[in-house]
C-alpha positions as CSV (number, residue, x, y, z in Angstrom):
1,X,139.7,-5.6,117.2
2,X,138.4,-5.9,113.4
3,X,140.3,-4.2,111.0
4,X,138.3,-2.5,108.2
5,X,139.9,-2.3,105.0
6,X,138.2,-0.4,102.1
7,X,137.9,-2.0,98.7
8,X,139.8,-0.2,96.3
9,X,138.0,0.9,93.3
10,X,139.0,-1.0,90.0
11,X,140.5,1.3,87.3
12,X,137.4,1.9,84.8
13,X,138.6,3.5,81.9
14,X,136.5,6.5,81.5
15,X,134.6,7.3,77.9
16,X,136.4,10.5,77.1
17,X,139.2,8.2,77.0
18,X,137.3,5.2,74.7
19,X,135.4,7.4,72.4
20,X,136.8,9.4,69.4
21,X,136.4,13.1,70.1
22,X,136.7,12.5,74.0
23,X,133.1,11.2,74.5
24,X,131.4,13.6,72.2
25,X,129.9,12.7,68.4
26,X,131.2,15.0,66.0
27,X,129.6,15.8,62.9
28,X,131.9,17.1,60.2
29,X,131.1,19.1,57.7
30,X,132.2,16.4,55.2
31,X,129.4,13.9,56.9
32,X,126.6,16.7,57.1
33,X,127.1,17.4,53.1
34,X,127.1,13.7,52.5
35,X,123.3,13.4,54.7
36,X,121.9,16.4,53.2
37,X,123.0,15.3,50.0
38,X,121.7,11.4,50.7
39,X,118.2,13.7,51.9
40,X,117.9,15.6,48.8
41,X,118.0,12.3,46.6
42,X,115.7,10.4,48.7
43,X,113.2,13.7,48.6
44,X,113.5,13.7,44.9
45,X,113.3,9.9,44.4
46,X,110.1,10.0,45.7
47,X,108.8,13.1,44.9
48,X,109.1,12.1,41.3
49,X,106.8,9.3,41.4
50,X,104.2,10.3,44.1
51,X,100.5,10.4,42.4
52,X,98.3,11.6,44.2
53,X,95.4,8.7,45.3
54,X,92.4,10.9,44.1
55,X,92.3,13.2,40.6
56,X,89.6,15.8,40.6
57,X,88.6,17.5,37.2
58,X,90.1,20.0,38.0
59,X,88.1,23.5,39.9
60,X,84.8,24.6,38.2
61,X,85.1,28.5,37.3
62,X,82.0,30.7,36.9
63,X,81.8,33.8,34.7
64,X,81.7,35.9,37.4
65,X,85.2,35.3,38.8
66,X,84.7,32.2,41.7
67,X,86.3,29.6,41.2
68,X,85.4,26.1,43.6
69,X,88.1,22.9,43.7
70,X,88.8,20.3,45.9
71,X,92.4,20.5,47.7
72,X,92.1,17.6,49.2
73,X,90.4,14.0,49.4
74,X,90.5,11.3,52.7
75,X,88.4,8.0,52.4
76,X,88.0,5.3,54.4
77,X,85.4,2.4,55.2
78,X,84.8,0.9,58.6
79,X,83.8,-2.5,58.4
80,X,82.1,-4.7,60.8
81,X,84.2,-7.3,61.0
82,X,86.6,-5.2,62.4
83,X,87.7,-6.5,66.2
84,X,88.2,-2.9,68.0
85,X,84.9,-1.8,66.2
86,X,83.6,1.2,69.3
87,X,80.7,3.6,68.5
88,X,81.6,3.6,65.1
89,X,78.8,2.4,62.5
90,X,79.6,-1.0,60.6
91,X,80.4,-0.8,57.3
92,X,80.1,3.2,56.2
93,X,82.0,4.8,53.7
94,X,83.6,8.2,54.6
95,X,84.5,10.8,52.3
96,X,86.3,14.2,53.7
97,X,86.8,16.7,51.3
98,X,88.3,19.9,51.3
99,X,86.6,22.4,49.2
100,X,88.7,25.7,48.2
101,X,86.4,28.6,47.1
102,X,88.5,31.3,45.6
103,X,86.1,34.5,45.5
104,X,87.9,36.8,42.3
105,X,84.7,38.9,42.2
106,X,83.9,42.4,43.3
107,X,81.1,41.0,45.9
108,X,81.2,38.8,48.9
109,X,80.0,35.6,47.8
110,X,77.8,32.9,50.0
111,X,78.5,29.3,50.1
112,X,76.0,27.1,51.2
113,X,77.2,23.6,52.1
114,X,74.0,22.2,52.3
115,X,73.4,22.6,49.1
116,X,76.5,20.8,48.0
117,X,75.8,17.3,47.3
118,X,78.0,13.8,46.5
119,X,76.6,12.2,43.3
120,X,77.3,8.7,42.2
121,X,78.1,9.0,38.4
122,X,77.3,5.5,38.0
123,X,73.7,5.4,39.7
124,X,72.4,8.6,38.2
125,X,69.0,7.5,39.8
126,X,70.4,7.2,43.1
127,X,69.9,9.5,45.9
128,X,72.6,12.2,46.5
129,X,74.7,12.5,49.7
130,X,74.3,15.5,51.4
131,X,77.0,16.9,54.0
132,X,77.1,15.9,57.8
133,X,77.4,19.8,58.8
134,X,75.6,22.6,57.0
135,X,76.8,26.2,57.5
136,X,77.0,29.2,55.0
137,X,80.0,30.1,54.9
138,X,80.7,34.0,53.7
139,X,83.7,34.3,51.2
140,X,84.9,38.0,50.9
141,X,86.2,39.8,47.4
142,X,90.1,38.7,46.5
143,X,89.4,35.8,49.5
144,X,90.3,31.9,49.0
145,X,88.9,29.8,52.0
146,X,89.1,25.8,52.6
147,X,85.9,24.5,53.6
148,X,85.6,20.8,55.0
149,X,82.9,18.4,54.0
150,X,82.1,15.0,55.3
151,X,79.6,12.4,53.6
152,X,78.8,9.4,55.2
153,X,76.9,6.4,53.6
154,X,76.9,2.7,53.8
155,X,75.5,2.6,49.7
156,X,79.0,2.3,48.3
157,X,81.5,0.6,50.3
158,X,84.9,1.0,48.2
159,X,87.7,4.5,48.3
160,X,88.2,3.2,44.3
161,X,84.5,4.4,43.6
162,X,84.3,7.9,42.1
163,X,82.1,10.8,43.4
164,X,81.0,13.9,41.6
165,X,80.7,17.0,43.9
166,X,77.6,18.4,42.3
167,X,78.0,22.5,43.2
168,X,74.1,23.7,41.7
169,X,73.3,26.9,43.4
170,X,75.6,26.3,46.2
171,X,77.4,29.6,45.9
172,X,75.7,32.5,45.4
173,X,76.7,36.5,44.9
174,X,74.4,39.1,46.2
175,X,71.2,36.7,46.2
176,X,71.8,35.1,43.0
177,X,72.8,31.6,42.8
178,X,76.0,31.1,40.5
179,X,76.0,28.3,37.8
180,X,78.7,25.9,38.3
181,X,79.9,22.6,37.1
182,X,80.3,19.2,39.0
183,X,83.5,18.2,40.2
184,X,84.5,14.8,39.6
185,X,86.8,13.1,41.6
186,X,88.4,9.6,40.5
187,X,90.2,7.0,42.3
188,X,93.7,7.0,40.6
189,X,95.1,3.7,42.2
């Protein structure tokens, strides 16, 4: 007859026992001042001297209280040569913008994206750029909205170009078209 003997288990010192604080991290007071404090610098390090990639002129104003600006600028260029290259046209520049119409008039104003175009300051003679959607988008008295517009084109192929957004009789109040002047937008790196 076989006798069965159990292993016994080997004495493992358990991790309550290894670790400070019985197995659990503590965060002191003293540590968490230290990290915000490390936080705060690092924030304001590089807050200091982030520039923004794109300057604009700043927002055209009309005399009748609307004033149009561009909060924000993405380019980018897809190239042919690219390897992963899928449905995506070769070598076309994209510009997004995002357009802030601030309506400080009494009446609702009307913005027209089609009539929004993306001039080349240096080929006056060349063709505009017109938006890939075209809605009119209503803007009510005391109202700021953000309006995104995409241009597409395979003319310039560089994000260090600059662009003027050329307003015209884009926006109107009532039906009367509002004179406005282009935006320009520059390449700051």
């Amino acid at each position: 007859m076989a006798v069965e003997r159990k292993a016994k288990p080997l004495a493992v010192p358990s991790a309550q026992r290894l670790l400070p604080c019985g197995g659990r991290r503590r965060v002191t007071m003293k540590n968490q001042s230290r990290l915000s404090l490390a936080a705060a610098i690092v924030s304001l390090a590089t807050g200091c001297g982030y520039s923004a990639p794109y300057q604009t002129s700043g927002p055209s104003l009309s005399s009748q209280g609307v004033e149009v600006g561009i909060a924000g600028v993405s380019c980018y260029v897809n190239r042919s040569a690219d390897p992963f290259l899928q449905g995506v046209a070769p070598d076309i520049l994209g510009l997004d913008l995002k357009v802030e119409v601030k309506n400080n008039s009494g009446q609702a104003a009307q913005i027209s994206e089609a009539r929004m175009r993306l001039a080349d300051p240096a080929a006056p003679a060349a063709e505009a750029l017109t938006p890939e959607k075209s809605e009119i988008v209503a803007v009510s008295p005391g109202e700021t909205k953000d309006i995104p517009l995409s241009f597409r084109t395979s003319d310039v192929l560089s994000c260090h170009h600059g662009f003027q957004l050329v307003l015209a009789d884009s926006v109107e109040l009532g039906a009367s078209p509002i004179a406005f002047s282009p935006i320009s937008i520059v390449a700051s790196r």
